[in-house]
C-alpha positions in Angstrom: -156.4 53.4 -134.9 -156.9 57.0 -135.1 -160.6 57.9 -136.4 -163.1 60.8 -135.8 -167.0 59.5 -135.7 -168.0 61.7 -138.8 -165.7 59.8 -141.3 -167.2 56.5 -141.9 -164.8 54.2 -144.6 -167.9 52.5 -146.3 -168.8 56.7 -147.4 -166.5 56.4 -150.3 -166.6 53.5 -152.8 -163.1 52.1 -153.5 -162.5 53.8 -156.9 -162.2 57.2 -155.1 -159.7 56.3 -152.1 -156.3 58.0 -152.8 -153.2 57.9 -151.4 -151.3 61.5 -150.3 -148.3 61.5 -152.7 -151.3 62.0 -155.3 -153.8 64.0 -153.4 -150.9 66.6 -153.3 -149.9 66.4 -156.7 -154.0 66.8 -157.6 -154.5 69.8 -155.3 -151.2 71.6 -156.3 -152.8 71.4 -160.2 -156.6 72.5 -158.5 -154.5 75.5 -156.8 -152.8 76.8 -160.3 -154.9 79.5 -160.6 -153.7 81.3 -157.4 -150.1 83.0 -157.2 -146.9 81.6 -157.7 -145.9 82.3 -154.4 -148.9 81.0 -152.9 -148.3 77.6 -154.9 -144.9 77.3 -153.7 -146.3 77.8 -150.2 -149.0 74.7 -150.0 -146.1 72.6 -152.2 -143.8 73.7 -149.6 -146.7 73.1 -146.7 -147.9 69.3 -148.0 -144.1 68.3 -148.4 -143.5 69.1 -145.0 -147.1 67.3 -144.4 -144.8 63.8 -145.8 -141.9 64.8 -144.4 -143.2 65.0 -140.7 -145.3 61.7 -141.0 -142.5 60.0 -142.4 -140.1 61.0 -139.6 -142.8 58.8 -137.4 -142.1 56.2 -139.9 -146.1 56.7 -141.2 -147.3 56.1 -145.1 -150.6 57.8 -146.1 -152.1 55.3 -148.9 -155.9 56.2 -147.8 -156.3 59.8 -147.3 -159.5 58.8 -145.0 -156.7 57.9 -142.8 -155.9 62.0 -141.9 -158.7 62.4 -139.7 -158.4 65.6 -136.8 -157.4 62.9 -134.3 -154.8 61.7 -136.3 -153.6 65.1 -137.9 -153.1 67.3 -134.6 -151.4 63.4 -132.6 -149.1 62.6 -135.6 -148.4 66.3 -137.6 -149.4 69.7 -135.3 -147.8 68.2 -131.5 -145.4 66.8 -133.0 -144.4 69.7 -134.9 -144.9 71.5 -131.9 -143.2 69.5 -129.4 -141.0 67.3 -130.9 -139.4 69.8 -133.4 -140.5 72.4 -131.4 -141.2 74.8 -134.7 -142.3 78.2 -134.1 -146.4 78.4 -133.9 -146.4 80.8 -137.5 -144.7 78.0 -138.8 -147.5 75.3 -138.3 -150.3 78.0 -138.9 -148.7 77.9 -142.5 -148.7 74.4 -142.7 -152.3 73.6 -141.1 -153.5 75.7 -143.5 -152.8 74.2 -146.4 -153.8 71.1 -144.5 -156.9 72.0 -144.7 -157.3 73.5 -147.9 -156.2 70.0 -148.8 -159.2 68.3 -147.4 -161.2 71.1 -148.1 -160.2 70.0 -151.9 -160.6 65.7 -151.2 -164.2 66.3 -150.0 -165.2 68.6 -153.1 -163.6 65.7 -155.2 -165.7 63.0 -153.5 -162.5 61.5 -151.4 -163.8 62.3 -148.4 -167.5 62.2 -147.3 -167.3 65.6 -145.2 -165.5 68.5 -145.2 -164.2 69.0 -141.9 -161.5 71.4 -142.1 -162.6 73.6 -139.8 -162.2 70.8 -137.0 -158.4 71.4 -137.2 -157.5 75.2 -135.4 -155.4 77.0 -136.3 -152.7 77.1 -132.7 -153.1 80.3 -130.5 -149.9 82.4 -129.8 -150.9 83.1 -126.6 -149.6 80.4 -123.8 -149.2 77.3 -124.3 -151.0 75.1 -121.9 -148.6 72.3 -120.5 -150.5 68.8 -119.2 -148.4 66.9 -117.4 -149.6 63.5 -114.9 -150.5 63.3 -111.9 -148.5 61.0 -109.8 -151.5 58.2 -109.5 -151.6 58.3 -113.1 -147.8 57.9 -113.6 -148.1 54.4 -111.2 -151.4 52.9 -113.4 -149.5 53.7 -116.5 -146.2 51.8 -115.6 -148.2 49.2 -114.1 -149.6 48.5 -117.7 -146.8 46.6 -119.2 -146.0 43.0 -118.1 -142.6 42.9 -117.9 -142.6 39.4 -117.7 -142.4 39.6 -121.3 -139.5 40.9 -123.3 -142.1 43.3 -125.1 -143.5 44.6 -121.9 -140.5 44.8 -120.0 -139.2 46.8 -122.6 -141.7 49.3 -123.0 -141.8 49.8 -119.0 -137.8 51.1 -119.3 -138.9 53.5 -122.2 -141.5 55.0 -120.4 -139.5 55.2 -117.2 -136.9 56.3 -119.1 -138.4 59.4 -120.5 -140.0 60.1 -116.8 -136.5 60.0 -115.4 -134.9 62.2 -118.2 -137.0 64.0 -120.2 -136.0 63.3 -123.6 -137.5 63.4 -126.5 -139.1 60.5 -128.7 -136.7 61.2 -131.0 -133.7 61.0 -128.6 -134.6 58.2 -127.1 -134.7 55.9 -130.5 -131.2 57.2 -131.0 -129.6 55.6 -127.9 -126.9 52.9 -128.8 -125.8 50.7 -126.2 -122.6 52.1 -126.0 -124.5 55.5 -125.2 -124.9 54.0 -121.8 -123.0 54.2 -119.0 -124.6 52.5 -116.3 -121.1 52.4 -114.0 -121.1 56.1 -114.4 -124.6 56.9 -113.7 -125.5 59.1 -117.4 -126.7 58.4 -121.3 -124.7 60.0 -124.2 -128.0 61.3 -125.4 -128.3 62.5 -129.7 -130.4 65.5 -129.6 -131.0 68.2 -132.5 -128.5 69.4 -134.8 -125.9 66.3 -133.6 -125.8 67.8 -130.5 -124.6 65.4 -127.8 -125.1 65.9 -124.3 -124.7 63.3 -121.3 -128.2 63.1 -119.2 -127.8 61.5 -115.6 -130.0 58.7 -114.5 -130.3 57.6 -110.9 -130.0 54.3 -109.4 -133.6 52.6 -109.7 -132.8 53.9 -113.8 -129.6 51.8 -113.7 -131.3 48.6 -112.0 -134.5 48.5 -115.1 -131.9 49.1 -117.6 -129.3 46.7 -116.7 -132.7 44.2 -116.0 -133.6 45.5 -119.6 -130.0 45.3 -121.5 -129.8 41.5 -120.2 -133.2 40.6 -121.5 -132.5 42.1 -124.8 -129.1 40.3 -125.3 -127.5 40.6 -129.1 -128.8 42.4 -131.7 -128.3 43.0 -135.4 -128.7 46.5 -134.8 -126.9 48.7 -131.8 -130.0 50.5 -130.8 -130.9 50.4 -127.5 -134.8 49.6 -127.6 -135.5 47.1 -130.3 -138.3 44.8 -131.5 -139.0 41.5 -131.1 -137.4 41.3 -134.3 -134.2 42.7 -133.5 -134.6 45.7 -135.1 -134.4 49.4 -133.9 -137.9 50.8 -132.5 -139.6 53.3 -134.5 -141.1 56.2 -133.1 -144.5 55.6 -134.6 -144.4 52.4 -132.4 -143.8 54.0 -129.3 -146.2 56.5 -129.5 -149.0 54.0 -130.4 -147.6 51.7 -127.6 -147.9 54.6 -125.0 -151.7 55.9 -126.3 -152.6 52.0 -125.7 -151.1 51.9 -122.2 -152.8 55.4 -121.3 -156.5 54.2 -122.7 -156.2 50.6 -120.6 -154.9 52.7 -117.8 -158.2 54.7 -118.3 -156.2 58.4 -118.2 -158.4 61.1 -119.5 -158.0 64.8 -120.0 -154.3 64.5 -120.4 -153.0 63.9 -123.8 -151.2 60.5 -123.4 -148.1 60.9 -125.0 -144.2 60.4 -124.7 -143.8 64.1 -125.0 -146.3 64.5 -121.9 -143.5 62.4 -120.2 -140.9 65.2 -120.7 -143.6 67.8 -118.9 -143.9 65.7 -116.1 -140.5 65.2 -115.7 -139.5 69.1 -115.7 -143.2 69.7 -113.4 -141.6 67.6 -110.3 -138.1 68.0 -111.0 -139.2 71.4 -110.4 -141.5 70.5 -107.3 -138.7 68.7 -105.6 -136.4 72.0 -105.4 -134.2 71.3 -108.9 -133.1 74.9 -109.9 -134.0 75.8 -113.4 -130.5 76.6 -115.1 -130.0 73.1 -114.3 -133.4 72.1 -115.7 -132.4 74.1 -119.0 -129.1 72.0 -119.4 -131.1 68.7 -118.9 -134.2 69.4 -121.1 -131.9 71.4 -123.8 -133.9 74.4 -124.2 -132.1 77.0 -126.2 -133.5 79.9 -123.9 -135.1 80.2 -120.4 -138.5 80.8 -122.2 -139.5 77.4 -121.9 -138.1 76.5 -118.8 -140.0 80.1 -117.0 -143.3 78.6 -118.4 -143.1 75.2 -117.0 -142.3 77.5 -113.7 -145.4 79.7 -114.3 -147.6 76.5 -115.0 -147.1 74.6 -112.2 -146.7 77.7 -109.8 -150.1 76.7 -108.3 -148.4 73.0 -107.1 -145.1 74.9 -105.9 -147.7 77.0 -103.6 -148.8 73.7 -102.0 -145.7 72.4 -101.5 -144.8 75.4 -99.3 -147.6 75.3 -97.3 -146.3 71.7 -96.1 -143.0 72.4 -95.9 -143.1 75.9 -94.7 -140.4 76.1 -91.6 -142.4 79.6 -89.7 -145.6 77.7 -90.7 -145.3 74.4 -89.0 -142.4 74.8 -87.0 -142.2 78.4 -85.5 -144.2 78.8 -82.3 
């Protein structure tokens, strides 16, 4: 569960726990007062608040539940990296955020105001963590994939390491997306764009290991439950944060969408050129892909010190 050490459930008796649909509709009558325009804003704001948590398949009954933790994991990153929304955008939205809980502690529905715990993002760069290869191995070592569950979650993880795609992409895979004979996934991305992403031969070997194991379905998603149903995303990312604390990884954000930075970080170190990067990852510009070149400049220095041909092989 995601908690912060200052909210303690036994602070408010039961009477005053509330669930978001009505904290909204209570703050947007406390914020009548203020301009038109400005109400439409937070409305606008808080909607997209239940629009984004619901995406990760996430109902708010127990608005003790949106603690900093929880707010930047499940509503700013994902904003950020999944949707990839412009960082105005999210300002806007953190802000009313917190005007929110700003509004639940003065109502007694929260036992501290701690608004100013959630920042505002920077516009300056954006720092990129990514793993490092040791913590890559204990992470995929985590799952026993002598279980169907374990298994399982060992091909999503190596499947986002081997691709790059998004959390969102990669509950959209069908069966009949992949083509292991061919060596590629029909991958769903944003705007029902389609684009075929290449996997390598270790890739094909866990999935076809994976694709036996998980036999028929009633659904034609590609990772399911041990209920036959399709995975949600919310699942997968609280699957992944358990496998990164038992793997004992700190200082890196364990995530799915870390995956995708570590992908592009030694696709990058191994030589791939970055137009081709581009096409993989989908950006819609080079921005993106010159940062990731930027940020890991310091790693692409080392690797040329070992492989430098005048360095270690000129006389």
């Amino acid at each position: 569960k995601n908690t912060v050490d200052f909210v303690e459930e036994v602070a408010v008796p039961e009477e005053r726990i509330i669930s978001l649909a009505d904290a909204k509709v209570q703050f947007l009558r406390d914020v009548r007062g203020l301009a038109k325009q400005t109400q439409r804003w937070h409305k606008e704001n808080l909607n997209a608040l239940e629009k984004v948590l619901g995406m990760q398949g996430v109902t708010i009954e127990d608005c003790r539940k949106l603690t900093v933790s929880f707010l930047k994991e499940h509503f700013v990153f994902y904003m950020l990296e999944e949707l990839g929304l412009k960082v105005n955008t999210i300002n806007g939205r953190i802000r009313s955020v917190r005007g929110l809980i700003q509004f639940l502690h003065r109502e007694s529905y929260l036992p501290r105001d701690y608004s100013a715990d959630l920042p505002v993002l920077k516009g300056e760069k954006v720092i990129i963590q990514t793993f490092a290869e040791d913590e890559i191995s204990r992470l995929l070592r985590q799952p026993d994939q002598n279980t169907f569950t374990g298994l399982r979650d060992y091909t999503m993880m190596l499947l986002l390491l081997e691709t790059g795609i998004r959390i969102s992409e990669l509950v959209g895979i069908r069966l009949s997306d992949v083509h292991i004979r061919d060596g590629n996934i029909l991958v769903h991305g944003k705007g029902s764009k389609q684009r075929l992403v290449p996997i390598q031969s270790k890739m094909r070997q866990v999935l076809q290991k994976y694709m036996k194991e998980r036999g028929n379905a009633i659904t034609d998603a590609l990772f399911v439950t041990i209920d036959n149903e399709s995975i949600a995303i919310g699942t997968i990312q609280k699957l992944v944060k358990q496998y990164g604390e038992q793997a004992r990884i700190a200082n890196v954000r364990v995530s799915p969408h870390t995956f995708r930075h570590t992908m592009a970080k030694y696709y990058i170190l191994a030589g791939g050129d970055i137009f081709s990067l581009q096409r993989i990852l989908v950006h819609s510009s080079m921005e993106t892909v010159r940062i990731y070149v930027e940020m890991f400049s310091h790693d692409v220095s080392l690797q040329h010190s070992k492989f430098s041909f005048v360095e270690h092989r000129l006389s």
